[in-house]
C-alpha positions in Angstrom: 92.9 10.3 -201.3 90.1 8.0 -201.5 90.1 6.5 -198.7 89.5 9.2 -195.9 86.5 10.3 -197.8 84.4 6.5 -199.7 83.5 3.7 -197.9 85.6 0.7 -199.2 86.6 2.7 -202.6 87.1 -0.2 -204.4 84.3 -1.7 -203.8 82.1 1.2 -204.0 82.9 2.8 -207.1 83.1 -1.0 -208.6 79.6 -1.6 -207.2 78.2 1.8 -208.6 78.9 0.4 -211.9 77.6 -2.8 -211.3 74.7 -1.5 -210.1 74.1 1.2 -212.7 74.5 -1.9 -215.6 72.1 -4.0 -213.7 69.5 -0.7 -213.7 70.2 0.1 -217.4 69.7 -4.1 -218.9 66.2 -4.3 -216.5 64.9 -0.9 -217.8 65.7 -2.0 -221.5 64.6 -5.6 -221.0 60.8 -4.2 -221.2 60.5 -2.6 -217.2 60.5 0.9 -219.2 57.2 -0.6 -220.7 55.7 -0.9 -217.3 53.6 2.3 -216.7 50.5 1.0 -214.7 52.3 3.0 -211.6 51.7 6.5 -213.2 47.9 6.7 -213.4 48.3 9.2 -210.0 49.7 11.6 -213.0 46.4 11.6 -214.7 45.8 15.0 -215.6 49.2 16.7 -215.2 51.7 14.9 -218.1 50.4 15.8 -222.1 50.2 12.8 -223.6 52.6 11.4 -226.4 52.0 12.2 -230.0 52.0 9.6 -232.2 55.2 9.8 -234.5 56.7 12.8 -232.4 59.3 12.4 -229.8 57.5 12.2 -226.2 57.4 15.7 -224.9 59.4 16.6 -221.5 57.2 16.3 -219.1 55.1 13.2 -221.3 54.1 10.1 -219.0 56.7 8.0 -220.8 60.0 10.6 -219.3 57.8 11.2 -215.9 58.3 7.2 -215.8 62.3 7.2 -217.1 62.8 9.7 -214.1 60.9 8.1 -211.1 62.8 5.2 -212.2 66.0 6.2 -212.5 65.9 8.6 -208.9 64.3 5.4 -207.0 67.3 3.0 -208.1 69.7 6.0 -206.9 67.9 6.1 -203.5 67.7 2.5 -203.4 71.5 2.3 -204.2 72.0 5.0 -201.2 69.6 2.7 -198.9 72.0 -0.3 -199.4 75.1 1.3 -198.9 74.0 3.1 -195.8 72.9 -0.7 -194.3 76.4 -2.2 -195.4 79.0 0.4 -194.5 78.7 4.2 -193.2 81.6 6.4 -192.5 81.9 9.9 -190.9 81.3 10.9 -194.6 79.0 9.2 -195.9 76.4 11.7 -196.1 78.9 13.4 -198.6 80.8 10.3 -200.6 77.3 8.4 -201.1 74.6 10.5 -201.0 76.1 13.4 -202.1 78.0 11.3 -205.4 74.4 10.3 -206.0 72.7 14.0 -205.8 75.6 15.3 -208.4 75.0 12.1 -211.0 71.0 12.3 -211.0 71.7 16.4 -211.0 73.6 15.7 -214.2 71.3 13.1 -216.2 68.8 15.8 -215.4 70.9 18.1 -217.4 71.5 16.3 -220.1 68.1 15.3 -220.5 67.3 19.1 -221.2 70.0 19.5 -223.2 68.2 16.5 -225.8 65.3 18.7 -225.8 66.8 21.9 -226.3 68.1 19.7 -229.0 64.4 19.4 -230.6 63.4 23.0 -229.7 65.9 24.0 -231.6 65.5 22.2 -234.7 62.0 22.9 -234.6 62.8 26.8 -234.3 65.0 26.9 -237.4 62.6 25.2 -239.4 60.4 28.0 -239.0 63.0 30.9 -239.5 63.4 28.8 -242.8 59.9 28.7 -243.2 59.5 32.5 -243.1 61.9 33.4 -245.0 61.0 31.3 -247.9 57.4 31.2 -247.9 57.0 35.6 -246.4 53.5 35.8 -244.9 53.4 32.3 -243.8 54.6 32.6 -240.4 53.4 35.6 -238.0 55.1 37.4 -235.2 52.6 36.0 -232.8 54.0 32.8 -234.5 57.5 33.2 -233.7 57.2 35.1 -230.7 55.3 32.4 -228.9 57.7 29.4 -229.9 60.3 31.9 -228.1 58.8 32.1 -225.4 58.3 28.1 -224.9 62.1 27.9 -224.6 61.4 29.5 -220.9 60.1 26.2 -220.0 63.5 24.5 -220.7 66.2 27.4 -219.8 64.3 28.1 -216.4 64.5 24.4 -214.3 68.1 24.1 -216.4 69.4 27.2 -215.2 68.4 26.6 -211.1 69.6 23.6 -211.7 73.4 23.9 -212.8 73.5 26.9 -210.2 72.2 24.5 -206.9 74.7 21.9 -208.2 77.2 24.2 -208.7 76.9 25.4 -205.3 76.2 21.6 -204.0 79.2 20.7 -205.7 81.6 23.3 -203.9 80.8 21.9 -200.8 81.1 18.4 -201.6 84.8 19.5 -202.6 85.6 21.0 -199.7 84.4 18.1 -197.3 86.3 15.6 -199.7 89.1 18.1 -199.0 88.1 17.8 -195.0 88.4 13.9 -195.4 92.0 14.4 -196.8 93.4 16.9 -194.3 92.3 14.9 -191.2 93.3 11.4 -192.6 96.8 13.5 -193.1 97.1 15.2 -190.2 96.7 11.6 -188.1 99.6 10.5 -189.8 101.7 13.9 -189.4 104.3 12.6 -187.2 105.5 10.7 -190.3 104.7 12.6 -192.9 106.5 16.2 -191.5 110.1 14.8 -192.7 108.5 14.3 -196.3 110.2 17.2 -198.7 107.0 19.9 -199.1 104.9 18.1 -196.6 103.0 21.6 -195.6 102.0 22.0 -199.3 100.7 18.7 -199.7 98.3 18.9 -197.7 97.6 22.2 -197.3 97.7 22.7 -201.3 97.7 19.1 -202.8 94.6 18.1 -201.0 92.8 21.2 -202.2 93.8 20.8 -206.3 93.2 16.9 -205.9 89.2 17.6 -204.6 88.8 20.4 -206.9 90.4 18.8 -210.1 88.9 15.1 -209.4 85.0 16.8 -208.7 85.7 18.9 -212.0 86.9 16.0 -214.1 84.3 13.3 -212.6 81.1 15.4 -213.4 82.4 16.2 -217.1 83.0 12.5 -217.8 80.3 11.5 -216.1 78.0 14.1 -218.6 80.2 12.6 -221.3 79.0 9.1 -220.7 75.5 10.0 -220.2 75.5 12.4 -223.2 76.5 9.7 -225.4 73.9 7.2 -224.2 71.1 10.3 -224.9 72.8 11.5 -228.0 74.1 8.5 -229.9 70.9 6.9 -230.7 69.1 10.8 -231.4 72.4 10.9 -234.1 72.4 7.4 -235.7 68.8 8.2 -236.6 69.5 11.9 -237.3 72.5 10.3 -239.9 69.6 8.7 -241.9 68.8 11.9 -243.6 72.4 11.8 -244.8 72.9 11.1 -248.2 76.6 10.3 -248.5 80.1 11.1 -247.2 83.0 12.9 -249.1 84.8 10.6 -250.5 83.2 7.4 -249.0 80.2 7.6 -249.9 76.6 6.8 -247.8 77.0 4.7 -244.5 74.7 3.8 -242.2 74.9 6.1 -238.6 77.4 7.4 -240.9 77.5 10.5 -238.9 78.1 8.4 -235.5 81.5 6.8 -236.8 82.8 10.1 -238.3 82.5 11.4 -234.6 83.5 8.1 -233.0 86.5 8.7 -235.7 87.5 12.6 -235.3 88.0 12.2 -231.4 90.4 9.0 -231.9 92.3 10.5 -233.6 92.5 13.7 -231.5 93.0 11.6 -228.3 95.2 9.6 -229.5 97.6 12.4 -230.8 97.2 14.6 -227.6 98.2 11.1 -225.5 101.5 10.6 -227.8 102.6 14.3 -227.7 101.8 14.8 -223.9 103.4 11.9 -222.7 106.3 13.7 -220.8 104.2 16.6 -219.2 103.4 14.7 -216.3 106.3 13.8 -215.2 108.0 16.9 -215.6 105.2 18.5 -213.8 106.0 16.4 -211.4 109.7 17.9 -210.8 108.5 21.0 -211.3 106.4 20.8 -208.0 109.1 18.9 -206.2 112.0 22.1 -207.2 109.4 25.0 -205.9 109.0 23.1 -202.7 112.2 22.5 -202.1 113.0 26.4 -203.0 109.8 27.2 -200.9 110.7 25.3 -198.0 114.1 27.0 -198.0 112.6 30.4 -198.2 110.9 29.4 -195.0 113.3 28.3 -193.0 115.5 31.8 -193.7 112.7 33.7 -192.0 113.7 31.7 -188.4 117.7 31.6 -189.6 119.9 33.9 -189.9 121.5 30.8 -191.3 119.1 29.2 -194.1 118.9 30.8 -197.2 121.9 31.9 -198.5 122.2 33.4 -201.5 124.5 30.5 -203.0 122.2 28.3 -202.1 119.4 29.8 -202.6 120.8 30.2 -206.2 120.9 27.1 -206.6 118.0 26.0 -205.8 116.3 28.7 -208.4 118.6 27.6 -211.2 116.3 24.4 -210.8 113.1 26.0 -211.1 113.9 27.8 -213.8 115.9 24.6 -216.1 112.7 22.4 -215.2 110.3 25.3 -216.1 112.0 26.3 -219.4 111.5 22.1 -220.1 108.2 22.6 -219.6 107.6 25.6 -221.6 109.5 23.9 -224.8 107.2 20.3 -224.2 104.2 22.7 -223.8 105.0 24.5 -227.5 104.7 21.6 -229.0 102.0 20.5 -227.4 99.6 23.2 -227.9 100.2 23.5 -231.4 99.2 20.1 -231.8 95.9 20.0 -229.3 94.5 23.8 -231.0 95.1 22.8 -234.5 93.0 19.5 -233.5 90.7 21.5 -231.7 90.0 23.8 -234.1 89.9 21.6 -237.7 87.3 19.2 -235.4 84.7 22.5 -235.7 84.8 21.6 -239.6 84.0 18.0 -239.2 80.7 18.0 -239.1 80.4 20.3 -242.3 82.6 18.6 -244.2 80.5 15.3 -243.4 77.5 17.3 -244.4 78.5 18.8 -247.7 77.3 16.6 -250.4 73.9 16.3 -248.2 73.5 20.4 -248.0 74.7 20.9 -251.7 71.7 18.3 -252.5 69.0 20.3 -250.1 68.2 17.4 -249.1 68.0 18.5 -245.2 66.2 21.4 -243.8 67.9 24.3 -242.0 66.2 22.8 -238.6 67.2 18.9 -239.2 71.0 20.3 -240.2 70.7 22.4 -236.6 69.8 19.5 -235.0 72.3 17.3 -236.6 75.1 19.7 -236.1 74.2 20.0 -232.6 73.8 16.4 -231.9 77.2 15.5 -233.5 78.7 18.4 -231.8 77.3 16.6 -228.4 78.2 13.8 -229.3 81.8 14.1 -230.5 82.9 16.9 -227.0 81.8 13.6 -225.3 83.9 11.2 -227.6 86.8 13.5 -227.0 86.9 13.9 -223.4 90.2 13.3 -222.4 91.4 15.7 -225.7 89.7 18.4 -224.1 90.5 17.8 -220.9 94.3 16.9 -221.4 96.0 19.6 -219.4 93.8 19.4 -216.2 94.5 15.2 -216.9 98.2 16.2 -216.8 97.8 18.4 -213.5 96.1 15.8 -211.7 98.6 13.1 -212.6 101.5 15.1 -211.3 99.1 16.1 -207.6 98.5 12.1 -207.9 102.1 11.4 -208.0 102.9 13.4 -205.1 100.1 12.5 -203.0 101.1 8.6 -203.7 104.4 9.2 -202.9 103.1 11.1 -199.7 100.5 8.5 -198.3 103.3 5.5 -198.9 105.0 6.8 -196.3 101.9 5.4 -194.0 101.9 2.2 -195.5 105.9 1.7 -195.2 106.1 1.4 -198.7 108.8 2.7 -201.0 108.5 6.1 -202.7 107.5 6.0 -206.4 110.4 7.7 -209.0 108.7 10.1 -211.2 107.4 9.1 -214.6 109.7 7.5 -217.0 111.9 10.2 -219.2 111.1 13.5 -217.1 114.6 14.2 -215.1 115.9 14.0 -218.7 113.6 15.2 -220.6 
């Protein structure tokens, strides 16, 4: 899976991390002070406000980006002297495109963040003090959002399109590794669909859940400071009273919880996922062979092997009752955190309808990245049970014993 597409895996995804730790604790042990480099930007970055946050395009960001992109190339550079695959154009390079692509995003996102705090303060500004604020007024800070929404917008649709073709060549890397090892892999129960199928869900879940968690991660390092100051302009919490980055923990908090609940309840989907894919091939494969037999697919047998989709499917429909009603009742009472949190400060007016905007959406960033794996639980589940088949397929190439599926799913 990882293999036929990374150079050394291991080592590469455990030197990505190294490397990105080393970049973050140089930046923050003063090089972000270090700015001598960007007088060739004289004249096209505003300059920073004193006492407002740096603008997008302000000398201080222009210098957080040039540094960030050079330690991706130079991360690139490194790996293309030590090891380079058929692939590595794709499994580096293109792993490095999709991360910068995604801090880029969630840059804008922190300054949408602003804009719109800014924007609400001056709806509540008009309608409490009428006259004050004139169409030109509120026209023109509409129209500054363009700025934002335009580079946002060609950006998620080039990645989007980048990142369907990184799939599909981490899906290439699959199929040929596979297909090299056919002659021991056709006796394998539902061979065909593993690679044909398995392959294809693997790439396309993996690229889907990688990019979100890797947003979630950098979300929180942008967010998380922006909402432990933010949670200074809080005056107290129901029931506990005032906290400092009070807000922070209640997030931190809320998607604990959640996780942890969605973990305990979903514990057996996996595995009975799992047998679900193993009964439709078997019932598949069947199918097939009566096409070429006069002989295969019997009814009797054919009943049979039916019966067993439908017993582990009606499993999974009862587990899966349960579990939704526990992940949408989480979901949906984790909208009313954040006002909840914010009650006493509202009831006091001691916010403005911008700073409560910005808070709300800075603790709404904040917590969807807190409770990734709650969100993301089902698609989890799907790729655990493509994982377990794949495993069970590629130890057939290392002479290694097939895996049993997880614990309590034949009898669950």
């Amino acid at each position: 899976m990882f293999v036929s597409f990374f150079p050394t895996p291991k080592t590469f995804f455990l030197s990505a991390v190294a490397w990105t730790g080393l970049a973050m604790a140089i930046w923050f042990l003063g090089f972000n002070q270090w700015q001598t480099g960007l007088n060739i930007l004289g004249g096209y970055v505003p300059p920073v406000i004193e006492g407002e946050r740096p603008p997008f395009l302000s000398a201080e960001r222009a210098w957080t980006y040039i540094y960030i992109v050079a330690n991706g190339l130079l991360f690139v550079a490194v790996w293309a002297f030590i090891e380079r695959n058929r692939w590595f154009k794709w499994s580096v390079a293109g792993t490095t495109l999709i991360l910068l692509s995604t801090y880029f995003n969630v840059q804008i996102s922190v300054y949408l963040n602003d804009w719109y705090g800014d924007f609400y303060d001056l709806i509540q500004r008009a309608l409490s003090e009428p006259g004050t604020v004139t169409a030109s007024d509120y026209f023109g800070k509409l129209a500054t959002v363009a700025w934002i929404l335009i580079p946002y917008i060609m950006v998620l649709v080039l990645l989007d399109f980048f990142v369907s073709h990184y799939v599909f060549r981490w899906r290439t890397a699959m199929n040929d590794y596979y297909m090299r090892h056919w002659p021991r892999l056709r006796s394998v129960e539902g061979a065909a669909q593993r690679v044909q199928e398995d392959t294809m869900r693997f790439a396309r879940i993996v690229e889907g859940l990688g990019v979100s968690f890797v947003r979630s991660i950098m979300t929180l390092i942008a967010f998380l400071p922006l909402l432990y100051g933010l949670s200074q302009q809080v005056t107290e919490l129901p029931v506990i009273g005032q906290v400092d980055g009070s807000l922070v923990y209640v997030a931190l908090l809320s998607a604990a919880f959640g996780t942890v609940l969605l973990a305990v309840v979903g514990f057996k989907l996996p595995g009975l996922e799992f047998n679900n894919q193993k009964v439709e091939a078997a019932y598949r494969k069947e199918l097939v062979y009566g096409e070429d037999s006069a002989e295969r697919a019997a009814p009797p047998h054919v009943s049979e092997l039916y019966s067993a989709v439908r017993r582990n499917y009606f499993r999974l429909y009862f587990h899966y009752l349960y579990f939704g009603i526990a992940r949408w009742s989480y979901l949906q009472a984790s909208n009313f955190v954040p006002l909840i949190a914010l009650g006493p400060t509202v009831v006091a007016g001691a916010i403005t309808l911008g700073v409560f905007t910005q808070i709300n959406n800075a603790f709404g960033q904040v917590e969807e990245s807190f409770k990734f794996l709650a969100n993301s639980w089902t698609t989890i589940i799907d790729l655990l049970s493509i994982h377990k088949r794949l495993i069970a397929f590629e130890a057939l190439i290392h002479g290694e014993p097939l895996p049993d599926p997880m614990p309590g799913a034949s009898n669950a």
